[in-house]
Backbone as a ProteinNet text record, in pm:
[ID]
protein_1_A
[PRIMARY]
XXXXXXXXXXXXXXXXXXXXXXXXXXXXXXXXXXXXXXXXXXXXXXXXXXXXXXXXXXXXXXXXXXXXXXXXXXXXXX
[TERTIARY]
2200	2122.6	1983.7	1875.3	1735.6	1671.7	1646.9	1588.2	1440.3	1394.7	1258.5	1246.3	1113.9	1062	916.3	941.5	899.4	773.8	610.5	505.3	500.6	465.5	480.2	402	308.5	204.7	345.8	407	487.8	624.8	637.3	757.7	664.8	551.2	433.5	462.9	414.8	406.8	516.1	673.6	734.5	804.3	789.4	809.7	700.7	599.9	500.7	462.9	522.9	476.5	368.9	298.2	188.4	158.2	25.8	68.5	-123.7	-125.1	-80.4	45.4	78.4	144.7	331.9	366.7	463.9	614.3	570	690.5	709.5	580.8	672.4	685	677.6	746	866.8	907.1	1013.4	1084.7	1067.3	1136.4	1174.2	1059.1	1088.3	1183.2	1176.2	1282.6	1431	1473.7	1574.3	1657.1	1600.1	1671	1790.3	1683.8	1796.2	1915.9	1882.7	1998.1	2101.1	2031.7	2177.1	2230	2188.6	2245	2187.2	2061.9	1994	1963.8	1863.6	1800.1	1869.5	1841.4	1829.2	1697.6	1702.1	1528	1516.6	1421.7	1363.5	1219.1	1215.5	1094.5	1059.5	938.3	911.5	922.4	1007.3	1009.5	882.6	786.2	650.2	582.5	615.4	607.5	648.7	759.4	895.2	782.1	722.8	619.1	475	457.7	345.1	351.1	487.9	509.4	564	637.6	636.5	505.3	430.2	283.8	235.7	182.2	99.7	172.3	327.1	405.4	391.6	402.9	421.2	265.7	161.2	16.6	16.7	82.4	105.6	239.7	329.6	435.2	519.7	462.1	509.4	628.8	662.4	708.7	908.9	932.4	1098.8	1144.6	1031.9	1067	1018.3	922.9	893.5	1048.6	1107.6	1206.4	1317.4	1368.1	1441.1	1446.6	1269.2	1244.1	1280.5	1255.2	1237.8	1379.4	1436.9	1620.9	1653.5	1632.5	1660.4	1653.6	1487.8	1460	1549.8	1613.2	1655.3	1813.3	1829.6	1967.6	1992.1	1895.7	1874.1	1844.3	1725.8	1684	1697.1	1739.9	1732.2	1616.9	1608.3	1481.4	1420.6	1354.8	1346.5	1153	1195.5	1108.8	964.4	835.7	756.7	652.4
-1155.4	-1033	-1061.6	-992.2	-1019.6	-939.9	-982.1	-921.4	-901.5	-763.7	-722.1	-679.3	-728.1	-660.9	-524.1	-429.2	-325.1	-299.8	-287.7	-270.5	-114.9	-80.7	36.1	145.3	124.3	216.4	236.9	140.9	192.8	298.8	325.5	338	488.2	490.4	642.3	676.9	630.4	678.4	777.6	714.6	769.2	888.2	877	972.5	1140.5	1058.2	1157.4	1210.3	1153	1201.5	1209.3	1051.1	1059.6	1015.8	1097.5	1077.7	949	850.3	802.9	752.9	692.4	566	592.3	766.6	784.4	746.8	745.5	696.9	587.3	503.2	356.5	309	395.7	317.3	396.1	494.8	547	497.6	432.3	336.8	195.5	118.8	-14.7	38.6	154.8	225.9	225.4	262.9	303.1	179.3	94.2	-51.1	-59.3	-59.2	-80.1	27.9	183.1	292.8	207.1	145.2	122.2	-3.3	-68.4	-178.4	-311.6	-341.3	-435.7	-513.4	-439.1	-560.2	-491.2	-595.1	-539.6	-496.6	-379.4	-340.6	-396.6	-432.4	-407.1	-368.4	-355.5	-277.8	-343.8	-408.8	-485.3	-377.1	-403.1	-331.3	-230.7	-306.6	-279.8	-148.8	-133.4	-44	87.5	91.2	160.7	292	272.9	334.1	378.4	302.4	332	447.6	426.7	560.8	666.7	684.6	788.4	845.3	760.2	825.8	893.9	830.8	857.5	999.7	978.7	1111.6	1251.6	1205.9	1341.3	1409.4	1312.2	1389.1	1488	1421.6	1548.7	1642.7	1597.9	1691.5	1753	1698.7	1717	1610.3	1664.8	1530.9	1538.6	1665.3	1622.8	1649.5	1667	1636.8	1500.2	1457.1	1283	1182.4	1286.5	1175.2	1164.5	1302.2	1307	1170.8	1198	1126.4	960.7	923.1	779.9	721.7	840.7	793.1	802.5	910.7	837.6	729.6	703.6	552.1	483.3	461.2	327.5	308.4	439.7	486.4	408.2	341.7	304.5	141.6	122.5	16.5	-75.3	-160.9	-257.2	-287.7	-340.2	-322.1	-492.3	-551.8	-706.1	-695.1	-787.1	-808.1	-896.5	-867.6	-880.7	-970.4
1316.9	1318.6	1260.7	1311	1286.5	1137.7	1078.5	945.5	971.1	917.9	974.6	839.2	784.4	661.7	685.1	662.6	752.3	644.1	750	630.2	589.4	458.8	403.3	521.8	602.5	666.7	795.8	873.6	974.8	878.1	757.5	737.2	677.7	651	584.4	767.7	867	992.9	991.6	1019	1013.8	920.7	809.6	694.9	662.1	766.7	724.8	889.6	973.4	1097.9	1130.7	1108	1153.5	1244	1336.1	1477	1477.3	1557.3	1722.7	1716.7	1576.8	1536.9	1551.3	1474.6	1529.7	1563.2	1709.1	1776.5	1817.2	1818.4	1744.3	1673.9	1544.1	1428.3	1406.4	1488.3	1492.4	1550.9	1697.5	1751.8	1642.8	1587.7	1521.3	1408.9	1325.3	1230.3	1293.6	1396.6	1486.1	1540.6	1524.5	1522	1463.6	1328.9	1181.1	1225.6	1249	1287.7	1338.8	1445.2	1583.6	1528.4	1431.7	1384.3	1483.2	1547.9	1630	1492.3	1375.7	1309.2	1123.8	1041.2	905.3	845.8	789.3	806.7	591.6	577.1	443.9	440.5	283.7	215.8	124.9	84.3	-58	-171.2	-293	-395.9	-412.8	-444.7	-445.1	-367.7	-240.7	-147.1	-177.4	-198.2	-255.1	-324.8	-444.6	-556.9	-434.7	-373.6	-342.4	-216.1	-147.2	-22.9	-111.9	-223.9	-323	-325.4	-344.4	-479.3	-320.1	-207.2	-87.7	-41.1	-32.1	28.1	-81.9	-220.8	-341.8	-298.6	-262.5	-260.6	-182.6	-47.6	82	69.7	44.6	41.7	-81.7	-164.4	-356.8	-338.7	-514.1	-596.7	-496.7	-519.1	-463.4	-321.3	-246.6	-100.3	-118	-157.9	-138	-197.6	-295.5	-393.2	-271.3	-215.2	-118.6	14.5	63.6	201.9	139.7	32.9	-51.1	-76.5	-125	-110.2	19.8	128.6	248.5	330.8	297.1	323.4	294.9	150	87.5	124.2	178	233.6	391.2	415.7	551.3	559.8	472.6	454.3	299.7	310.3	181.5	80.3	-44.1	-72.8	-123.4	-120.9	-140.4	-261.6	-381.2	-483.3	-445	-447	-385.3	-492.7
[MASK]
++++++++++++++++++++++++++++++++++++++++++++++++++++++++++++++++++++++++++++++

């Protein structure tokens, strides 16, 4: 199985619905779903799509979207 380390801006795309970018990083996200690849996140990242998401959407819908992430994807020390 293919291990994909996913950059923090495709994984803000998706979390934050931002559009051109979207739906394909919703697609490259959806991998990991169907079980095609193993997705990770550098630790590092982790803090920084918190801080970018709490600005736009506050502090516990961001904590929510951040445990979903990690609920999905693995997390690797940077």
């Amino acid at each position: 199985m293919k291990r994909v380390l996913f950059d923090s801006d495709v994984l803000l795309d998706v979390l934050g619905k931002r559009e051109p970018h979207f739906p394909a990083s919703v697609q490259a996200l959806n991998t990991v779903k169907t079980g095609k690849t193993q997705g990770y996140i550098s630790g590092h990242a982790v803090t920084n799509i918190y801080y970018i998401l709490s600005k736009q959407n506050g502090r516990e819908s961001s904590r929510k979207l951040v445990i979903s992430l990690l609920e999905n994807v693995g997390w690797v020390e940077a």
